[in-house]
C-alpha positions in Angstrom: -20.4 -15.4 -16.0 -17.3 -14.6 -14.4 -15.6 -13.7 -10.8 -15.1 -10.0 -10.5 -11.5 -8.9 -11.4 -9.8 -6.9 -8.3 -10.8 -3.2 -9.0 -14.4 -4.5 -9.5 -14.5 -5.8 -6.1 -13.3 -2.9 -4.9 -15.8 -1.0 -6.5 -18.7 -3.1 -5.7 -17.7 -3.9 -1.7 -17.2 0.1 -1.2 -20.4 0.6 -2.7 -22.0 -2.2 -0.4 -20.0 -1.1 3.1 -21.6 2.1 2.5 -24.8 0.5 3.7 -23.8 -2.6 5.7 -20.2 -1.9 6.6 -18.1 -5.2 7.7 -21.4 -7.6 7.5 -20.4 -8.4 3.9 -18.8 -11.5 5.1 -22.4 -12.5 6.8 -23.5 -11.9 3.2 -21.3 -15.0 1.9 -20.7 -17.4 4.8 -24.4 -18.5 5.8 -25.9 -21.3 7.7 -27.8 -22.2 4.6 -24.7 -22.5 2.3 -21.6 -20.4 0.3 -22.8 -17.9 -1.4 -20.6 -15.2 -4.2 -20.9 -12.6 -6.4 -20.7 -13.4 -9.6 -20.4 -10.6 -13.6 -23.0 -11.3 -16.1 -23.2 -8.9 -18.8 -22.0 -6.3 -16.2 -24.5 -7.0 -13.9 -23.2 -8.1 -10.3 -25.3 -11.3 -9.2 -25.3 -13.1 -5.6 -25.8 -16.9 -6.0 -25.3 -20.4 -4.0 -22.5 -21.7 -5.2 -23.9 -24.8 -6.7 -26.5 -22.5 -8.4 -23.4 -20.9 -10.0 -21.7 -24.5 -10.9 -24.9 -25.6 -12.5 -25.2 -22.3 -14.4 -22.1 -23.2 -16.1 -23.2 -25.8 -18.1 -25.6 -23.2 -20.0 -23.8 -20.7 -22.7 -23.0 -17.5 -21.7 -25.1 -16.0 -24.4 -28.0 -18.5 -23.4 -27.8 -16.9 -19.6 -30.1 -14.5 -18.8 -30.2 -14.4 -15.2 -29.1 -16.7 -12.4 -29.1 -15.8 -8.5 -30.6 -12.3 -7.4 -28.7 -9.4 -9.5 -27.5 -6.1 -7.0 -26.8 -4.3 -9.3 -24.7 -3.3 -12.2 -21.2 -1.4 -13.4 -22.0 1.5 -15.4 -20.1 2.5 -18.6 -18.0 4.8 -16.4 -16.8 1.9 -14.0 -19.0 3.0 -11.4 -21.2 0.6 -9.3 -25.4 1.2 -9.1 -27.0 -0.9 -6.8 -30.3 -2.2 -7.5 -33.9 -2.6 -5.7 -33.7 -6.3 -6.0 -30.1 -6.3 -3.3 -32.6 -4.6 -0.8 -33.8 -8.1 0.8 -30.2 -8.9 1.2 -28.9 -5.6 2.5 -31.9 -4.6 4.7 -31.3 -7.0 7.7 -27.3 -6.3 7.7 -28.1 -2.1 7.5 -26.2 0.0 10.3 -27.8 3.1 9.3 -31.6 3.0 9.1 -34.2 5.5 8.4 -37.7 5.7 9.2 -40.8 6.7 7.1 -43.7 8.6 8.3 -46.8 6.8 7.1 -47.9 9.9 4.8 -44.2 10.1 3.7 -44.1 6.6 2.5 -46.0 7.0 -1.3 -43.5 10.0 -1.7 -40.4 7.7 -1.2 -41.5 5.4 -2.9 -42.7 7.3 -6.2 -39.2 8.3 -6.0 -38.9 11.6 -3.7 -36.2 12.7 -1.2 -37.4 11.8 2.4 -38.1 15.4 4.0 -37.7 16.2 7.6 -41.4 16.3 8.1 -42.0 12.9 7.0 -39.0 11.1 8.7 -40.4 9.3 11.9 -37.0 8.4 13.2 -33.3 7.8 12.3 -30.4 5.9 13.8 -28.4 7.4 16.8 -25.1 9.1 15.4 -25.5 8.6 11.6 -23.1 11.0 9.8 -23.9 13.2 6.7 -23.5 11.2 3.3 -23.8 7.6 4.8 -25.9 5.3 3.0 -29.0 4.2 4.7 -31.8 1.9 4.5 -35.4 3.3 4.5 -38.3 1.7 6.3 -41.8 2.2 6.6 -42.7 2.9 10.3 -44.4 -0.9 10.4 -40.5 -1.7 9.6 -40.8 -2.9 6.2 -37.8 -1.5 4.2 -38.8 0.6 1.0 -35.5 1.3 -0.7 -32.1 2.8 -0.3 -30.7 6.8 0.1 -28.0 8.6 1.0 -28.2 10.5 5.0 -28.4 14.4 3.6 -27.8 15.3 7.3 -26.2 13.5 10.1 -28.5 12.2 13.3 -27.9 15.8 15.1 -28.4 18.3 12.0 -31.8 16.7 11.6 -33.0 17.5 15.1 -32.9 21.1 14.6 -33.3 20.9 10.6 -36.5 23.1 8.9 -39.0 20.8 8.1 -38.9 20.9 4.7 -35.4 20.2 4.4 -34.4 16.7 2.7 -32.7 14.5 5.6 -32.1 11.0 3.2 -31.6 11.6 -1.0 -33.5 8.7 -2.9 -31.4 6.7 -4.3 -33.5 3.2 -5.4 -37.1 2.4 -3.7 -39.4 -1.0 -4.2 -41.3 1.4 -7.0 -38.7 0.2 -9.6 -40.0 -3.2 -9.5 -43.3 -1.5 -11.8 -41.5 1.7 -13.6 -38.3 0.3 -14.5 -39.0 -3.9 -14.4 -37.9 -4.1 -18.1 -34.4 -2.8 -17.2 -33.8 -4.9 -13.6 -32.7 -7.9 -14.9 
């Protein structure tokens, strides 16, 4: 367990403004305490800092998990951002996207969000910006990628993808062996 080293937190906080832009600071400055990110094992966990403190006392080979993990670096440096950040990230998103009900299984069995199943999108997004996706009762079902910015979708075909899937609340049950 270790602070990130510069070009990681580069890596991780682009990855992050992509979705919640400059509320990163609301991420680690709460009423409820400090909070930081933390490397274990190349995983990138969020933690109280006397969580982290106490977790120092145990062996690094001992530690399995401590604080909620958001993800991990990949062989190739890059950053992936996991399901379990989504609790976090959700109420912080500038960019949301909204589910029709019979849209929602698709999403979350790990399908693009088509134009025919998106209920409604935030005003101005632009193409490639990372969004949140919600369920139309505004529970938030994963993470994508805007295909198409706020206008291209108004006069998109409707089965043209509008959001690419990038992590939905599925993974907790087909990959939970691998999100810790």
């Amino acid at each position: 367990m270790r602070p990130l080293t510069e070009e990681e937190t580069k890596i991780f906080f682009e990855k992050l403004s992509r979705y919640i832009g400059e509320n990163i600071k609301l991420l680690l400055d709460r009423p409820d305490g400090t909070y930081c990110f933390r490397l274990h094992k190349d995983r990138v966990f969020y933690v109280r800092e006397e969580i982290m403190k106490l977790a120092g006392n145990i062996a690094r080979k001992n530690l399995i998990s401590m604080g909620t993990c958001f993800g991990k670096f990949t062989g190739s440096q890059k950053f992936k951002l996991h399901i379990t950040a989504l609790d976090f990230i959700a109420p912080y998103a500038k960019y949301k996207v909204w589910v029709k009900p019979s849209a929602e299984q698709q999403f979350v069995y790990g399908h693009n969000v088509m134009k025919s199943g998106l209920g409604r999108i935030t005003e101005n997004t632009p193409q490639y910006q990372g969004v949140i996706v919600y369920s139309m009762n505004d529970l938030p079902l994963g993470f994508g990628v805007a295909a198409k910015s706020t206008q291209d979708c108004r006069r998109a075909d409707p089965m043209a993808i509008v959001s690419f899937h990038q992590s939905d609340i599925g993974e907790y049950i087909r990959s939970e062996d691998k999100l810790v």
